[in-house]
VOGU-3710 file (C-alpha; in Angstrom, 3 decimals, decimal comma):
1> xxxxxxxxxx> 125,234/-300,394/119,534  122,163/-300,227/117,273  120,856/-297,391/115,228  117,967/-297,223/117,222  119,775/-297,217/120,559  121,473/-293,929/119,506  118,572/-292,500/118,581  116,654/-292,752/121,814  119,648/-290,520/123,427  118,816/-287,377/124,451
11> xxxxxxxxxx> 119,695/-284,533/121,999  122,814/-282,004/122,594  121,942/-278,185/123,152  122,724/-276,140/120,586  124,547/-273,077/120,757  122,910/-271,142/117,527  120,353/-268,317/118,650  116,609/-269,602/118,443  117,622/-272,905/117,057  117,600/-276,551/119,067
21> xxxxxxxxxx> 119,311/-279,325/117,627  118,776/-283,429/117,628  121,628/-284,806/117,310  120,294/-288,578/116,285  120,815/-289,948/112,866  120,081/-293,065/111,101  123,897/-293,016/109,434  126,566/-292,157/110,955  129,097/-290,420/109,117  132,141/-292,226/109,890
31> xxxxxxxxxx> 133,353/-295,304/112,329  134,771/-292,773/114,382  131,616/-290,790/114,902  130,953/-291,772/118,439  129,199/-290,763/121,586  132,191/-291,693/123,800  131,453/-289,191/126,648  127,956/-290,723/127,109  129,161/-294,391/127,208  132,886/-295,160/128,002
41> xxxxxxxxxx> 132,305/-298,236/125,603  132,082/-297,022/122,577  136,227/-295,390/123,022  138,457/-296,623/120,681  141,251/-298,324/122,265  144,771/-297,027/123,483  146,990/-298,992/121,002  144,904/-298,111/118,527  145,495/-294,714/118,545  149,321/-295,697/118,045
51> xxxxxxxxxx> 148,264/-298,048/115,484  146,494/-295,321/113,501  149,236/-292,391/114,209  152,316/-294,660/112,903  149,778/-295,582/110,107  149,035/-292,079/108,906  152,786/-290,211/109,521  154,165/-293,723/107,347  151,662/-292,612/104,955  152,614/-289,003/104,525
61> xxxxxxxxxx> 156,274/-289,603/104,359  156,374/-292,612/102,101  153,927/-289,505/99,886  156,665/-287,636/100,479  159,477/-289,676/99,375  158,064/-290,640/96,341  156,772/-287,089/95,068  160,179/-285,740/95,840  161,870/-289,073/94,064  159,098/-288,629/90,868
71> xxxxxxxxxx> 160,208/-284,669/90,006  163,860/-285,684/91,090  163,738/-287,594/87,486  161,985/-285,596/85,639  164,112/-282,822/86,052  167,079/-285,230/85,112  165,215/-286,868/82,324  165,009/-290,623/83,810  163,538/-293,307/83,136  160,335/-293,153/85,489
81> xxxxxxxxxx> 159,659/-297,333/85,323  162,955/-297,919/86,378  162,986/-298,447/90,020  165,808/-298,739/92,268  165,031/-301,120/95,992  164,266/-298,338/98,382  162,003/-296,788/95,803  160,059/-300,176/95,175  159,881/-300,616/99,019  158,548/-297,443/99,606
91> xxxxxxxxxx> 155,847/-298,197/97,192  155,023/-301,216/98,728  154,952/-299,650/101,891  152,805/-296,860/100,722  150,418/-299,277/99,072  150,178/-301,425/102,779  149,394/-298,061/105,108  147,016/-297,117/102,467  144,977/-300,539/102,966  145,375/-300,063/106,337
101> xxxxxxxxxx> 143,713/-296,600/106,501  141,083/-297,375/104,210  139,863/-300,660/106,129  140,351/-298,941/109,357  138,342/-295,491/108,301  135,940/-296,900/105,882  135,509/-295,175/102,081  132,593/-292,970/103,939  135,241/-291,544/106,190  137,389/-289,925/103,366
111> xxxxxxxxxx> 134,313/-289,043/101,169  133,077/-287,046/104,241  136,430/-285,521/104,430  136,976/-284,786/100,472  133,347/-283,641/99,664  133,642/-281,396/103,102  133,169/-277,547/101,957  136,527/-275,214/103,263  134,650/-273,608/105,562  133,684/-276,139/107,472
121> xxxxxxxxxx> 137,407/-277,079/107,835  136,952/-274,241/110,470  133,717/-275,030/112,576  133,742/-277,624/115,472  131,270/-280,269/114,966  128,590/-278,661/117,050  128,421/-276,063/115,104  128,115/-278,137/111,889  125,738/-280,002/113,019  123,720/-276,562/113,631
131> xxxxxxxxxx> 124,503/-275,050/110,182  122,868/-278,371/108,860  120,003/-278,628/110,686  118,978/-274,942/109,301  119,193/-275,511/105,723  118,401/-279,354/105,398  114,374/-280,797/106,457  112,311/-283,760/105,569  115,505/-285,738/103,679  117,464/-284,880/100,925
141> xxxxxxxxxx> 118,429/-281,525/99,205  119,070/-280,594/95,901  122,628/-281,020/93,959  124,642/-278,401/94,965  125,914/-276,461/92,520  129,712/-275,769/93,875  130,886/-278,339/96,233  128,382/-281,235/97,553  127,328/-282,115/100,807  127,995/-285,566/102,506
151> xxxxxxxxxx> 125,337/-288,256/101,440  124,729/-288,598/104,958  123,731/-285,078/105,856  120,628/-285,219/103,283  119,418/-288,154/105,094  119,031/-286,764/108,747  116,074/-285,757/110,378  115,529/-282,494/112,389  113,080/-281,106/114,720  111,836/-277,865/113,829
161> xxxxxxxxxx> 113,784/-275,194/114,690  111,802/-272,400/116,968  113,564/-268,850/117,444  114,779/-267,802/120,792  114,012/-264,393/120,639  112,239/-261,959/118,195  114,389/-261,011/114,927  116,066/-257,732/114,960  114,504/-254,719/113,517  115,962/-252,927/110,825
171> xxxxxxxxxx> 117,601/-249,784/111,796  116,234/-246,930/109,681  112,587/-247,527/108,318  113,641/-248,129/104,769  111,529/-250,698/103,328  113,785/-252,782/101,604  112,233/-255,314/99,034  111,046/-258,812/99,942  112,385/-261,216/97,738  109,561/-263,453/96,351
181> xxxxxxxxxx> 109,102/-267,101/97,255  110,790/-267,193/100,716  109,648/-270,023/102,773  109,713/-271,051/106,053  112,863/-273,184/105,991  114,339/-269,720/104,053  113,655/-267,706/107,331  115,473/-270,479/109,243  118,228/-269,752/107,457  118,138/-266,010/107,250
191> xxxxxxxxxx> 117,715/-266,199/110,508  121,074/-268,366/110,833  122,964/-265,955/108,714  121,591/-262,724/110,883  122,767/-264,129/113,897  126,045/-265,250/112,805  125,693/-268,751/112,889  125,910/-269,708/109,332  128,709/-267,627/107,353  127,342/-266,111/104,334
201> xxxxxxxxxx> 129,913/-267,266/102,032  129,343/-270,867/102,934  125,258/-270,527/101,480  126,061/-271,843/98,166  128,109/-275,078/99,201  125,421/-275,760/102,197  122,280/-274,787/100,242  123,070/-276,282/96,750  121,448/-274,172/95,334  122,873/-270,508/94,177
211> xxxxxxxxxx> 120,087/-268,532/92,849  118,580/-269,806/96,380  121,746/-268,878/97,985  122,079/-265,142/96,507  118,179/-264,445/97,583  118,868/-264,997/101,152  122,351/-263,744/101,733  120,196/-260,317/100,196  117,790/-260,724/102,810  120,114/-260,877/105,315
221> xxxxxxxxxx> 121,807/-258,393/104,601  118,920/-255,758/104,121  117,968/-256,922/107,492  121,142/-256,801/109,153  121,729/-252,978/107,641  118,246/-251,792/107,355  119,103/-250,756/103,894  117,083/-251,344/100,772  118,410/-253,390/98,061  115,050/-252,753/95,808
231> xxxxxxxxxx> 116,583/-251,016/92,983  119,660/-254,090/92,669  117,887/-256,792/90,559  118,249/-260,382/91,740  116,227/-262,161/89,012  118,026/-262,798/85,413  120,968/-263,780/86,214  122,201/-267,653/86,074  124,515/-267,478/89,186  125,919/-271,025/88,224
241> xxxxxxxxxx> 127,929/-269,144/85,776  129,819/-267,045/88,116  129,921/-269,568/91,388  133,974/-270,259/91,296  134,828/-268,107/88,643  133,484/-264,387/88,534  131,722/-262,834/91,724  131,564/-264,243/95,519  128,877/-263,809/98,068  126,947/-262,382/95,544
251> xxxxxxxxxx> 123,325/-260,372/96,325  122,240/-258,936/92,906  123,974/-257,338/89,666  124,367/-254,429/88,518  122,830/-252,956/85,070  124,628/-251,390/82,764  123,335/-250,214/79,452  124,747/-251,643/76,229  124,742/-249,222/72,949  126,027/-249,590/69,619
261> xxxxxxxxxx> 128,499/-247,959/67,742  129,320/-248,295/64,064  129,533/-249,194/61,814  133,440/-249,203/61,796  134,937/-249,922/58,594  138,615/-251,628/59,860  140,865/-253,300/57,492  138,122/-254,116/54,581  135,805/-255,593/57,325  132,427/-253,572/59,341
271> xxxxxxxxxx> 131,705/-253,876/63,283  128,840/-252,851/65,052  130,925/-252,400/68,075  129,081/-252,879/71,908  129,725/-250,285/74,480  128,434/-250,933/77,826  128,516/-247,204/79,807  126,623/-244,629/81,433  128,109/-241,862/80,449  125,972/-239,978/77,867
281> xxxxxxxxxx> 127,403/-238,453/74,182  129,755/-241,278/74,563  128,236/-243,831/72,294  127,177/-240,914/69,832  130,424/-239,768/69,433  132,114/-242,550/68,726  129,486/-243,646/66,351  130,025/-240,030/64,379  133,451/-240,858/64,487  132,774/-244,612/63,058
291> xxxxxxxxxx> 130,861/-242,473/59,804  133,732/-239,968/59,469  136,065/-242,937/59,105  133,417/-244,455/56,989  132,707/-241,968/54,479  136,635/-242,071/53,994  137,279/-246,003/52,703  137,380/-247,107/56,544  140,670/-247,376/58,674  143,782/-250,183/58,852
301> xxxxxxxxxx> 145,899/-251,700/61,539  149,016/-253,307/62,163  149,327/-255,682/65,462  152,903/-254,532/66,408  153,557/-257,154/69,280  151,109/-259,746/71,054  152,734/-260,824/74,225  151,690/-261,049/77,743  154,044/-260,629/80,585  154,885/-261,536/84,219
311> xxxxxxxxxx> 158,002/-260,591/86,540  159,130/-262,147/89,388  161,437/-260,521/92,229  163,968/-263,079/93,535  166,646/-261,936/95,996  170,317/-263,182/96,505  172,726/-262,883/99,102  175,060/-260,390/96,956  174,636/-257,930/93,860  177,276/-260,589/92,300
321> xxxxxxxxxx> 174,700/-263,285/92,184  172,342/-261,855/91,029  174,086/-260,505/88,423  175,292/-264,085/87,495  171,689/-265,316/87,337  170,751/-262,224/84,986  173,441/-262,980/82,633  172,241/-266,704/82,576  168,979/-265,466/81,372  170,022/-263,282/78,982
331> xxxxxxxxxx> 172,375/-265,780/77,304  170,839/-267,056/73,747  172,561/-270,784/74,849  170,119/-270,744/77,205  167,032/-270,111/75,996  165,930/-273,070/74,538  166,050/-275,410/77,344  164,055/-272,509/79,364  161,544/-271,861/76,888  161,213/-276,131/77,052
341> xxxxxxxxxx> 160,720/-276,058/80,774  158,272/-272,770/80,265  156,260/-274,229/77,093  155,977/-277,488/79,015  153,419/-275,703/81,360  150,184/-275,207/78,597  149,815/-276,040/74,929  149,153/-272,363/74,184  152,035/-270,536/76,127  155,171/-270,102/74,514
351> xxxxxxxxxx> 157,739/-268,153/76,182  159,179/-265,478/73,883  162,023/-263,165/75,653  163,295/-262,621/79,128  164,695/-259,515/80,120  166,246/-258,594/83,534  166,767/-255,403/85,814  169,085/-255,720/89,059  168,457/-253,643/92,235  171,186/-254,573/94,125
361> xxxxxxxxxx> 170,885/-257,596/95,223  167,259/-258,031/94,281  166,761/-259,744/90,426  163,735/-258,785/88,681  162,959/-260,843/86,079  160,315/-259,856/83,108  158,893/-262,866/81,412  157,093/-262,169/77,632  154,706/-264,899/76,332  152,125/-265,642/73,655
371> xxxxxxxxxx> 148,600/-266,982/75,285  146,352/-267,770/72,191  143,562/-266,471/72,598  143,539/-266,391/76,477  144,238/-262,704/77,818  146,760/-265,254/79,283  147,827/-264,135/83,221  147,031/-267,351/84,865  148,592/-269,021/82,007  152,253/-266,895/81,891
381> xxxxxxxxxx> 152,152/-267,335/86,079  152,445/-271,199/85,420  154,983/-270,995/82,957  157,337/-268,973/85,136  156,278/-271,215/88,260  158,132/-273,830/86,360  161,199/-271,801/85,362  161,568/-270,726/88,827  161,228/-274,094/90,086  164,215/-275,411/87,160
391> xxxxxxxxxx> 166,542/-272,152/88,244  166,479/-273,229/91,826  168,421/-276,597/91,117  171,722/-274,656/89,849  171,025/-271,338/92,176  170,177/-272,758/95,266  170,853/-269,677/97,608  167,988/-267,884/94,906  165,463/-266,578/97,446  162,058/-266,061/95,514
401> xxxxxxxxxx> 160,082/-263,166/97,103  156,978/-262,960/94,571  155,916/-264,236/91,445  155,079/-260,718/90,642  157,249/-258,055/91,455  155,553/-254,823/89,646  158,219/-255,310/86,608  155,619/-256,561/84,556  153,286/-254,035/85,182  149,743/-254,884/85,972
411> xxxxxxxxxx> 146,979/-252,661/86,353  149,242/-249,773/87,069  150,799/-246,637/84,609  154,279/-247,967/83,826  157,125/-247,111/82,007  157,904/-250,209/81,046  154,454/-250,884/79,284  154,739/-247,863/77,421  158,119/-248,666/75,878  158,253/-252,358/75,443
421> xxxxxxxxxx> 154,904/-252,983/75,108  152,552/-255,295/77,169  149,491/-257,344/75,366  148,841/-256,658/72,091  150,772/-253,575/70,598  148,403/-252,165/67,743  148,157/-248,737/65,973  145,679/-247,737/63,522  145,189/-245,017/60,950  143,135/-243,555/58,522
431> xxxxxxxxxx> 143,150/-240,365/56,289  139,742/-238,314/56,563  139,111/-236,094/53,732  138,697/-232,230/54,119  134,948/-232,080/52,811  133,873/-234,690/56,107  135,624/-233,210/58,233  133,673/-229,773/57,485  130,518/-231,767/57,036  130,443/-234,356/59,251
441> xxxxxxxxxx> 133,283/-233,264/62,243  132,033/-229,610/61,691  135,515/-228,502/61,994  138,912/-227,753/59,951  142,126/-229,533/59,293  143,999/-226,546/60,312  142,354/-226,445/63,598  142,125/-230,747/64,317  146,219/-230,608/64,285  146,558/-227,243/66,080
451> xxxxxxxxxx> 144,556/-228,690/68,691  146,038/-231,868/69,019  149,672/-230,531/69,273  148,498/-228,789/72,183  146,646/-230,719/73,912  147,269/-234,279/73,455  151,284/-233,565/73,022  152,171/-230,573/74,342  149,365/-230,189/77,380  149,950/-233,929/78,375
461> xxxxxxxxxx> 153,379/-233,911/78,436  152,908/-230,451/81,040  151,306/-232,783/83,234  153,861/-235,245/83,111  151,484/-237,440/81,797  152,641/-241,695/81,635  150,889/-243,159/78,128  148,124/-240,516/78,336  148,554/-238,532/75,209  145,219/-238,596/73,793
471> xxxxxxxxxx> 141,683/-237,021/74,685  139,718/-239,949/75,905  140,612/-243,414/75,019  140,080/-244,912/78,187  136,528/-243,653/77,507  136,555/-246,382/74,624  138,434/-249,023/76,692  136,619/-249,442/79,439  132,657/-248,951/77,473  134,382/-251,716/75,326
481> xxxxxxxxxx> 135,806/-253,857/78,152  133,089/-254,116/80,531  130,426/-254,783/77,417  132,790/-257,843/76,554  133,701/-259,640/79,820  137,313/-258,021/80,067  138,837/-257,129/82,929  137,886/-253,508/83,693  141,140/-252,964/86,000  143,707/-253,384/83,144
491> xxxxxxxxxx> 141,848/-249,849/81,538  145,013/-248,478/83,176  147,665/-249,673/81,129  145,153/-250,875/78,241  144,877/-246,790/77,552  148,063/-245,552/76,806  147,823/-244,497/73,708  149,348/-241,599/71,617  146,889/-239,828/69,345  149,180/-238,067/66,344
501> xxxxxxxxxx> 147,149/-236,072/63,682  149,386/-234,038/60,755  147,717/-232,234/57,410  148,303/-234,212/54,250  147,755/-233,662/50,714  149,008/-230,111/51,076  146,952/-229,861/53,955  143,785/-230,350/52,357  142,816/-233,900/54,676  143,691/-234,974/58,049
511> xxxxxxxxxx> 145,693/-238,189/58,543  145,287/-239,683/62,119  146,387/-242,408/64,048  146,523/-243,916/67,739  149,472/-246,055/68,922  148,300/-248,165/71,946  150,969/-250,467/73,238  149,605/-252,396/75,855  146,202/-253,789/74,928  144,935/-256,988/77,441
521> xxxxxxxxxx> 141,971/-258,468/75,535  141,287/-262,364/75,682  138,444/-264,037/74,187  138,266/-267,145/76,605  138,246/-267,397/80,722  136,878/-265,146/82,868  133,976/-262,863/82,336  134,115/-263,500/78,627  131,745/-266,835/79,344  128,751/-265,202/80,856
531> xxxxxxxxxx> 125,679/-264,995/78,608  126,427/-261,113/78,335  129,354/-260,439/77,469  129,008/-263,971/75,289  127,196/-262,585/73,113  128,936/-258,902/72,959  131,798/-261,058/71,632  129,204/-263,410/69,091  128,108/-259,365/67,537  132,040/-258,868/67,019
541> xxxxxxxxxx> 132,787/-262,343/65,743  135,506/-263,086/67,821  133,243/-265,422/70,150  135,823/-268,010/71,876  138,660/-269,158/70,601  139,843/-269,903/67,423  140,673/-273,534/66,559  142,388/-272,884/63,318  144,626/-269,707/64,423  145,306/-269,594/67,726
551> xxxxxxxxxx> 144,993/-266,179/69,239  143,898/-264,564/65,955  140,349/-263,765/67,791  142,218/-261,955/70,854  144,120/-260,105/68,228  141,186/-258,951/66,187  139,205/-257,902/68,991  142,431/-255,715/69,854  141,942/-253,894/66,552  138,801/-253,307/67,188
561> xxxxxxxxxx> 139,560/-251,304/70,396  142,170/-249,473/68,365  139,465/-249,050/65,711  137,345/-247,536/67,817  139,402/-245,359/70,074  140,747/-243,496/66,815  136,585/-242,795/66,352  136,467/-241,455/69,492  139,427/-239,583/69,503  138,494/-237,590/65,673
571> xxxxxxxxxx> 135,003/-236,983/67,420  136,196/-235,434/70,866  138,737/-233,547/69,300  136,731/-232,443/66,309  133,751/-230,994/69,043  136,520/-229,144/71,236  138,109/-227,819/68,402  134,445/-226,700/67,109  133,081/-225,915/70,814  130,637/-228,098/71,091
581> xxxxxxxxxx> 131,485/-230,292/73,599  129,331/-228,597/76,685  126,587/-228,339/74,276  126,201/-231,682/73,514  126,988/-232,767/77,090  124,149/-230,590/78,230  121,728/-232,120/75,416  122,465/-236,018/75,903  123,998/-235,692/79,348  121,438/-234,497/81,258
591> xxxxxxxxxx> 118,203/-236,315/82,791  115,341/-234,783/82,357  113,178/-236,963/84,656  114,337/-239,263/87,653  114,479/-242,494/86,353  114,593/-244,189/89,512  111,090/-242,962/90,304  110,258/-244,334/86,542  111,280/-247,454/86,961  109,919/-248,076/90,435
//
């Protein structure tokens, strides 16, 4: 049947509120594509459905077969060109169903099915076809920016689409902010996304177009809520950067100022070092810290440790065997050919110690790598997906229950981080003279130490406090992490530090150090590619990674946090020793105007 005959067929209702559909088309999207239940014709025949099933399940198990055949040899190191008869069969066989498929299907038939977003995986054809006739009119769309739409869906035409019934009214009468440039087609699709036709994570894929995609999944919303979204900015921000990588179902972002402390003198070298907070007296403090530690030749640091770490929970039948596979581990004769199978993973990971606790029968297993300059999580998880995959060969009955089982620790106070370290392990000193410490800390020796005994030492340890025997360094941490693209959550375990501060030169100047042992910092992935945080990094010169020393920019940028943690630490403690810090908090913590009203 011609193109034209389908086209003079009447359309199909469609189910989305205040929306009709056409269903003709001038392509149709695959051979199979037909309007059977209008004309008995156009079914494909009996045998063929045989045809096609044998066809497909040959096609998956030859798949199969050879997958399982291809890592069968490369676990035992064979040749992979040598072929023995079934194997060559099955290839030949494999190649023949493949033919068959694609002659039968046509290329446009898998295209459809490759290039298909997930979420349509979900959505019976009708309502495809309903989604599509909201967001594409008058031929073809724009390149998407995540995952493309079929070549076939730009190229249908649609009748307009006329709303059913009025749109809902917001529920409060906040007047929300209308987002500027919204056209017709827009509302369409608002429209969609209010009434639940179109899911609002599926906007991007469909529309092609994410700035476009952001705007009207914030209309919706305000519309849906009746809540105002005027004060979240939508403009400025290049939402291709974060499609796939940083933020879904995004409506806006959130501004947080950026200020600049230093300079800090570390190691012969200054910073101007970016803190991204809200919290006023922060920035200032740490800056009058930074020209303490100045005025005294600057402070050094040692990187103690730079290893990131993973542990898997795997579960025997017996205490026995998993005490077996623990000793395996732990054997020296062994590491080799698991730091092979680890390594073989990335070109950056390198697996550098595995250490085991038993619980029962349940093996935890604590994996230590180096990542370059990667903060490296995704990278370690590989590495020990292939190690678990090698162990399962000679310990069969090994029943892995997660690739994380809290032994490593993430994002959580732990023991374990505190005493073996987690990251980069870094502490940093300096000695501050008497005379700045009067002038510039407005304070005494006498009093810094007295303070800090009980306090950081004595007062946490009261609380039974886990890594958290200092005034404020996740005050640093965080201002530090969020102003660089790091991730925020890993504060937790990124702040245990232990601030120590003893009179030297017969107690004439204050030495003082921090000792932070799990500090996650990466330079590369994640949020440390968007334009921000970029250039946070660029001011710090550890920008990206570093071709000629691997991981050297993840460690520097660790010192830096050290650096500047032992500033804030001198400056809090030096204003509580001198009570001054509600004073100051008053002054530089307080508005004086609402700047919300300001800035509206």
């Amino acid at each position: 049947m011609s193109t034209m005959d389908v086209s003079r067929r009447p359309s199909k209702p469609a189910a989305a509120a205040g929306s009709s559909l056409d269903a003709k088309s001038k392509h149709s999207p695959s051979p199979l594509k037909y309007y059977a239940d209008e004309d008995p014709s156009l079914k494909v025949p009996a045998f063929l459905y045989l045809v096609n099933a044998s066809a497909i399940c040959a096609f998956f198990t030859l798949l199969y077969y050879l997958l399982s055949r291809w890592r069968e040899k490369i676990r035992s190191a064979s040749p992979l060109h040598v072929l023995s008869a079934p194997e060559l069969a099955a290839i030949l066989a494999f190649a023949a169903s493949s033919v068959y498929l694609l002659g039968f299907f046509g290329v446009e038939f898998f295209q459809s099915l490759l290039l298909r977003p997930p979420s349509d995986i979900w959505a019976d054809d009708g309502e495809e076809e309903r989604v599509v006739s909201v967001v594409a009119e008058e031929g073809a769309l724009k390149a998407p920016c995540g995952q493309a739409l079929d070549e076939e869906t730009t190229k249908l035409e649609f009748d307009p689409v006329k709303p059913a019934a009025p749109k809902a009214k917001p529920v409060e009468t906040e007047k929300w902010d209308e987002p500027i440039g919204l056209t017709e087609e827009d509302e369409k699709v608002i429209a969609s996304v209010v009434a639940g036709t179109t899911p609002s994570y599926s906007l991007e894929s469909k529309l092609g177009d994410c700035r476009r995609a952001a705007a009207i999944r914030r209309e919706a919303l305000q519309r849906k809520t009746g809540k105002s979204l005027a004060g979240l900015p939508l403009e400025g921000l290049d939402y291709d950067s974060i499609l796939g990588q940083c933020c879904e179902m995004p409506v806006g972002y959130v501004q947080i100022p950026v200020g600049i402390a230093g300079p800090l003198v570390l190691d012969g070298r200054e910073y101007s070092v970016p803190m991204a907070t809200t919290e006023g007296c922060l920035v200032a403090s740490a800056n009058r810290g930074c020209k303490a530690i100045a005025l005294c030749g600057g402070a050094s640091s040692v990187v103690l440790r730079d290893g990131m770490t993973r542990a898997p929970v795997v579960r025997f039948g017996s205490a026995k065997r998993a005490a077996e596979l623990k000793f395996y581990l732990e054997s020296p004769a062994n590491f080799e050919v698991l730091s092979s199978v680890f390594n073989s993973s990335s070109r950056f990971g390198r697996l550098q110690s595995i250490k085991c606790a038993i619980a029962g029968k349940n093996l935890y297993l604590r994996f230590s790598c180096s990542t370059g300059d990667a903060m490296g999580m995704n990278m370690i998880s590989k590495g020990v997906q292939n190690v678990m995959d090698f162990l399962q060969k000679d310990f069969p009955d090994m029943d892995v229950m997660g690739i994380s089982g809290n032994f490593c620790s993430d994002k959580k106070p732990a023991a374990v981080n505190w005493i073996e370290g987690r990251g980069k392990s870094v502490v940093c000193e300096a000695v501050i003279k008497g005379d700045v410490v009067r002038k510039v800390l407005k304070t005494s020796v006498e009093a810094l130490v007295e303070l800090n005994m009980l306090k950081n030492l004595t007062g946490s340890a009261m609380a039974g406090a886990l890594g958290g025997f200092n005034a404020h360094a996740s005050n640093i941490v965080t201002a530090i992490y969020i102003a660089t693209g790091q991730d925020p959550a890993q504060n937790v375990e990124s702040s245990h530090c232990i601030t120590m501060m003893e009179a030297v030169n017969d107690g004439k100047d204050l030495h003082v150090s921090v000792t932070m042992p799990s500090i996650e910092v990466g330079t590369v992935g994640g949020g440390t590619q968007l334009a921000s945080q970029s250039a946070c990094l660029n001011l710090l010169g550890v920008k990206g990674a570093n071709r000629e020393a691997p991981g050297s920019n993840s460690r520097l940028l660790a010192t830096v946090v050290a650096g500047l943690v032992l500033a804030g630490e001198l400056s809090l403690m030096s204003a509580l020793a001198a009570g001054q810090l509600v004073k100051s908090h008053m002054k530089y913590n307080r508005a004086n105007k609402d700047v919300s009203k300001v800035s509206s």
